[in-house]
C-alpha positions, 0 to 999 in steps of 0.5 A: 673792946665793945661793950663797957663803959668809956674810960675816957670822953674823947680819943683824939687820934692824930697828934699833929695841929688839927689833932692838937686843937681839938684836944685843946678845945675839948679840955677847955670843955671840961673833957677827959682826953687822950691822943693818940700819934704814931709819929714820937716827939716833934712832928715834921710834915710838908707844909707851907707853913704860912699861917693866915691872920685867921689862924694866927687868931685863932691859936691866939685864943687858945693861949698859943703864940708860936714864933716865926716871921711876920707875914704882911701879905700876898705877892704873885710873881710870874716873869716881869708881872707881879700883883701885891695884897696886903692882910687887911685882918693884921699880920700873919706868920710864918711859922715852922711846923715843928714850931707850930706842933711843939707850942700846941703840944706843950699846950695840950699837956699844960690843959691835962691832955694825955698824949701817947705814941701810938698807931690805930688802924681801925675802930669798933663802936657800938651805941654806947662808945667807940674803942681804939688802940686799947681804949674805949671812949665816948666819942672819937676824933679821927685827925689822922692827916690826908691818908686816914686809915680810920676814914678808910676803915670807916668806908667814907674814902670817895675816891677821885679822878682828877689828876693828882698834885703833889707838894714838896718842901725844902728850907733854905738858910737864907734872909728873907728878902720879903715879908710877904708870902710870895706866889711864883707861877710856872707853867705847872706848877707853883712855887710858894716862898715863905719866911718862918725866921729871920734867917729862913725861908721854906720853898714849898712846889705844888705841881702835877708831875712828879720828880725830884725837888731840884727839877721843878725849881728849874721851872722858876729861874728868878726863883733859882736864882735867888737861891743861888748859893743858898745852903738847903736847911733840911731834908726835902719833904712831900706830901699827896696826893693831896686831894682827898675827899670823905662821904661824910665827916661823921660816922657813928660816934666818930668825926673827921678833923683837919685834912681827915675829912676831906681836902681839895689842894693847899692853892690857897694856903688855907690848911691849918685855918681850916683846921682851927676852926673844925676842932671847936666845931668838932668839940661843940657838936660832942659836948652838945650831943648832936654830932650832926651838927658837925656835918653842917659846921663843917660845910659851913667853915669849908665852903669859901675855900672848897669855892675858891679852890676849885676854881682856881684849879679850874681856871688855871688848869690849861696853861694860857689861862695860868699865863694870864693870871698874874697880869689880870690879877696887875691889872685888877689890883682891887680884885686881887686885894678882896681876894686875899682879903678873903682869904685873910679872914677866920675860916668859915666867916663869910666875905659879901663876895663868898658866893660866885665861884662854883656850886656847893658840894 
């Protein structure tokens, strides 16, 4: 469908939170939107579905308050040595993602948003639009998740070499013994407890290897144990590779949103705050016509958790340096306590510390 004038100003093409937001942001801004999901009704994903005090923020500002569990802090477990950090920045949450996608949406639609069960694969845009699905618009955000077949279509894919992890999620009908998001180390891989209600908890496993859920669970005996007897809440879910790198974040008369455009491993818990934050970012650069703009907000937002994240997988990569991260994060309580006081804060607002890890790029 080239050529033509646009019948809507922005299309929206994946309806999960990144896709949502922006959709919420660009009708606030006075835009005719349309989004597009493949995926009907209420969207489930794995997820480690720990909202920072930033997101929890920022879905505030746009009217959305999804129930959960609140989240005080960060505790890191390997074996006998533990390391705590509370939220300086106030709670956060721990939200279901069928929660969290079904308030953003009931969201969306209450703002004018049109939101319609559909695959795209592809675009064609000229100087004047882009059309996708049947629809030609002024603008297209592609929020299409880690595998976007529009970033593929559009040649901005950068593929990696590194090896790859993976993430699985399960919940367990079980009270939370915490409040805090607990962190527990292996000798591969990690194990992330969170509490989404007052009678559930998700365990979510990031790990290089592959195999069955129950398998990399036995990496975690204090873990197990604590879920013995535990009836499961669902299926498992997995997601990955979950590195994911694009070229660029903007293509003509489209931008990337969310793990779209680009994501290096869900270590820091940071996903959907990212993801709050690029929407507005996204909206701004197509209500002010200057989509470069978007480039440099998004390697602005991104940048302290593009730092931190790689280093951290490269810090912990050879088992003695893993072995030795939760002792030296007892030993250094107020290390541990900047860091997770970073990791609290909205995305892209930079702490004095944001800097020293590793080199922008």
């Amino acid at each position: 469908m080239p050529g033509g004038r646009a019948t809507v100003d922005l299309l929206v093409v994946g309806g999960g939170p990144a896709g949502l937001a922006t959709a919420l942001h660009a009708a606030r801004a006075g835009l005719e939107v349309t989004v597009f999901e493949q995926r009907a009704g209420t969207v489930d994903k794995a997820c480690g579905e720990g909202l920072m005090p930033g997101a929890v923020a920022a879905l505030a500002a746009l009217g959305v308050h999804p129930r959960g569990h609140p989240l005080r802090g960060i505790r890191y477990v390997a074996g006998p040595h533990r390391a705590c950090a509370p939220f300086r920045a106030g709670p956060g949450r721990g939200v279901r993602r069928t929660v969290l996608h079904a308030a953003l949406r009931e969201a969306a639609l209450a703002a004018g948003v049109r939101i319609e069960h559909r695959a795209v694969r592809g675009v064609e845009q000229d100087g004047h639009g882009v059309a996708a699905g049947g629809v030609r618009a002024a603008h297209l955000v592609a929020a299409d998740g880690l595998h976007s077949p529009i970033r593929r279509a559009l040649g901005l894919d950068r593929p990696h070499r590194t090896r790859p992890r993976y993430g699985l999620r399960r919940h367990f009908a079980l009270a939370p013994w915490s409040d805090h998001v607990e962190v527990h180390w292996a000798r591969g891989a990690e194990a992330y407890v969170t509490p989404v209600a007052d009678g559930l908890v998700g365990v979510a496993v990031l790990t290089g290897d592959r195999g069955p859920y129950g398998d990399h669970l036995a990496a975690f005996p204090e873990l197990r144990e604590r879920l013995a007897g535990a009836r499961p809440a669902g299926p498992v879910r997995g997601a990955g590779p979950l590195r994911r790198s694009a070229r660029a974040r903007t293509a003509g008369r489209v931008l990337l949103v969310g793990d779209a455009a680009g994501y290096v491993d869900a270590l820091t818990g940071e996903g959907i705050a990212l993801a709050l934050a690029q929407a507005p970012a996204a909206v701004r650069a197509v209500t002010g016509g200057d989509l470069a703009a978007y480039e440099r907000d998004w390697r602005r937002i991104t940048r302290r958790y593009r730092r931190l994240t790689r280093a951290l997988l490269a810090a912990t990569g050879p088992p003695p340096a893993r072995a030795a991260l939760v002792p030296a994060a007892q030993r250094l309580p107020w290390l541990f306590s900047a860091a997770v006081d970073a990791l609290a804060r909205p995305a892209g607002e930079c702490a004095p510390a944001d800097g020293p890890y590793l080199p922008d790029g």
